[in-house]
N, C-alpha and C positions, 0 to 999 in steps of 0.2 A: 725846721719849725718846732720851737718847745712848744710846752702845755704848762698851764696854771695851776695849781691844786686851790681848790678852796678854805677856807679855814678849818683848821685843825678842830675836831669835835663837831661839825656841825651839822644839819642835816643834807645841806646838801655835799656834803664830804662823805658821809656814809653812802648815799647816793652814788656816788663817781665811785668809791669803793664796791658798790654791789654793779653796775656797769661794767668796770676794768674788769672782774672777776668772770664776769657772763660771756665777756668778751675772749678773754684765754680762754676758757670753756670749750666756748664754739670754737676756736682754733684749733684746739684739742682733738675733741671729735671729728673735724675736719680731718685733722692728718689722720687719725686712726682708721677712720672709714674710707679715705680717698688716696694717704698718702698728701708728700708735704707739698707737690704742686697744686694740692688743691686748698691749700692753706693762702684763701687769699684774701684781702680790705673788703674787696667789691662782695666774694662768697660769704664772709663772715658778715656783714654788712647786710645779705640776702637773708642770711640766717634768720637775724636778729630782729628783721623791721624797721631796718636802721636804713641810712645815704652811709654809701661810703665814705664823703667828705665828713660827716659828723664822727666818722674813728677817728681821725687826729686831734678830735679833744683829748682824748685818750692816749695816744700814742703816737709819736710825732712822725712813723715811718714803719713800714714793715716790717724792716728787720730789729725795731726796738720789740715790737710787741713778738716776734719769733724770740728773741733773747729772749723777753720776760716768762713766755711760756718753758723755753730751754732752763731758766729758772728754777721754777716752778717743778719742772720734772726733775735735775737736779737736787733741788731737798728732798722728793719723794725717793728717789734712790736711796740718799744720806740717810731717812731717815730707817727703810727697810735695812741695810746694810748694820746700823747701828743696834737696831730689833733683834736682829741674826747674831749680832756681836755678843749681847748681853743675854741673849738666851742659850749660847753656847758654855756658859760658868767663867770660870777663874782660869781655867789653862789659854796663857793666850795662846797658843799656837791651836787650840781647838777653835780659841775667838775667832783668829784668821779665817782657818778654815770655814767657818760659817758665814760670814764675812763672802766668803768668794762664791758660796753653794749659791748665797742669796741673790748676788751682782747676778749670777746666770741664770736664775729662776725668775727674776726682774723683765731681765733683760729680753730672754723667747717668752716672757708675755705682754710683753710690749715692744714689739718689733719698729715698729712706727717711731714711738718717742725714742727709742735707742738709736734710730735715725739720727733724726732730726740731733740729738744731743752730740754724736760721736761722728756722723759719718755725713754731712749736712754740705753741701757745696757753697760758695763763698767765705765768710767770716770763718778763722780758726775756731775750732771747738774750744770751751775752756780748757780740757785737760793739755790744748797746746801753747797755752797763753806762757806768759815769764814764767819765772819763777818767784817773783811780788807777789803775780797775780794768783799765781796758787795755794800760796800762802793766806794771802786777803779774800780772796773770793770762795776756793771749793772743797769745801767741808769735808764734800765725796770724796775725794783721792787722801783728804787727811784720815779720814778712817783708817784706811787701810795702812797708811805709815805710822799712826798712832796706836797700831799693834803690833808695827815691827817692834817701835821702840818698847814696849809691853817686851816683847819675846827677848829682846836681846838683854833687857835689864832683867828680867827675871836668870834666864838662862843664856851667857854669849853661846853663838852656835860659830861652826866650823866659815870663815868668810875669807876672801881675798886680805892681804896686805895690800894697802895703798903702793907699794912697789910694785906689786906682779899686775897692778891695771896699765894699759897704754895712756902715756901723760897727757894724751888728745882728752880723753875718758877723764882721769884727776880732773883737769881744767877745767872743765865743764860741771863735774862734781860737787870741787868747791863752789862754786859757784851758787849753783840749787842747795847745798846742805848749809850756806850760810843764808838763805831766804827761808828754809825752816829750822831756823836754830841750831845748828851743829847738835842734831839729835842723835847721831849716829856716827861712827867711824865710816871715811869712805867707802873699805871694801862693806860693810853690811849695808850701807845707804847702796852700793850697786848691786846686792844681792837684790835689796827689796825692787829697784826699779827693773833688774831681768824677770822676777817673781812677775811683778806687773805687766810686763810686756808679752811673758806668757799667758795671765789667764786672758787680759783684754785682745789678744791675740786669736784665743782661742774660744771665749764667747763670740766674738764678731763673725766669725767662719762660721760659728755653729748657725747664730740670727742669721745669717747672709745663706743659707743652705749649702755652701763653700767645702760641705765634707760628706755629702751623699753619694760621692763618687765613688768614696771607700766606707761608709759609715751609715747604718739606717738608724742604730741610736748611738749618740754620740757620749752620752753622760757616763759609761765605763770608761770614755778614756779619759773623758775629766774626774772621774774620781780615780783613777790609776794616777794621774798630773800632781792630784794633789795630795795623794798617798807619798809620792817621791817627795813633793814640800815637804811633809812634814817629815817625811827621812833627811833632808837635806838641815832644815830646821832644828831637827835634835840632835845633830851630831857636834861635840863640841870643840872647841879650837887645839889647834894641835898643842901639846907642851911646848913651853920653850919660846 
């Protein structure tokens, strides 16, 4: 079932503007305070003083208004991640580095929405979408590649040759490095993607409690992690 928008400019367009908005809102709070089973039409619905048949003016389906919120929470990373970027100066690999403090500082303060965005049961999360979709839709994962490429054109640092990867690994490589522009040589394009599978590895355990069995604060060994990046980062390609 779609939805209609009213005229561009009008009153009652600002109107459905400021509803859709009230509406994430309370979903919001919802997941935060209850967790995302309680993110429901009918709860939200309850919320607001609303029937739950009247949200699908708004949104034709659950799991639209769950993406819109997933959204939503989305730019608010992008935009912290980008804060942390440009307050760290000109050295990108400090950019990085801020860049990642900030993804984990986001992230154990909003356990809920880091849920909901990364770790969320049905629909793939976007960061598992194509590689189109990563490129056209999430800004958030380009951050972070749009300081590799910062780092390796200021400074190339020590990377694989495209020979020493397994051709299973290429295959797939090319693939994603020609949906974001052949921004990169493959071995530094899999540098960056192990780099990322480390920290997001290593937030999600930290949010998930996944490392209290050896670990009551966890953030020395993430800033040991990314002491070794930036050792890993400034070392440069061998001669020859």
């Amino acid at each position: 079932m779609g939805t209609t928008a009213p005229p561009a400019g009008s009153r009652r367009e600002r109107a459905r503007e400021a509803t859709t908005a009230e509406i994430k809102e309370t979903a919001r709070n919802l997941l935060v305070g209850s967790g995302p089973e309680a993110v429901t039409l009918r709860a939200i619905a309850r919320e607001m003083g609303m029937s739950a048949p009247a949200l699908y003016r708004y949104f034709a389906s659950h799991e639209e208004l769950l993406e819109a919120v997933r959204e939503d929470v989305l730019a608010e990373i992008t935009h912290a991640l980008e804060a942390a970027r440009d307050a760290a100066g000109d050295e990108p690999v400090e950019r990085l580095l801020g860049a990642c403090r900030a993804f984990r500082r986001w992230s154990l303060e909003h356990p809920r929405e880091f849920q909901l965005v990364f770790a969320s049961a049905g629909e793939p999360p976007p960061l598992e979408r194509s590689p189109e979709e990563f490129v056209g839709d999430l800004a958030f994962g380009a951050v972070f590649l749009g300081i590799f490429v910062e780092i390796w054109q200021r400074r190339p640092f020590l990377a694989p040759s495209e020979s020493d990867l397994p051709a299973p690994l290429v295959s797939q490589l090319r693939v994603f490095s020609a949906a974001v522009g052949d921004v990169l040589p493959l071995g530094a394009l899999a540098a960056w993607l192990a780099g990322w599978v480390r920290l997001f590895g290593a937030v999600t355990l930290e949010v998930f409690g996944h490392l209290g069995f050896a670990l009551t604060d966890p953030e020395p060994m993430f800033e040991a992690m990314l002491a070794d990046m930036r050792r890993l980062l400034s070392q440069p390609p061998l001669p020859g």
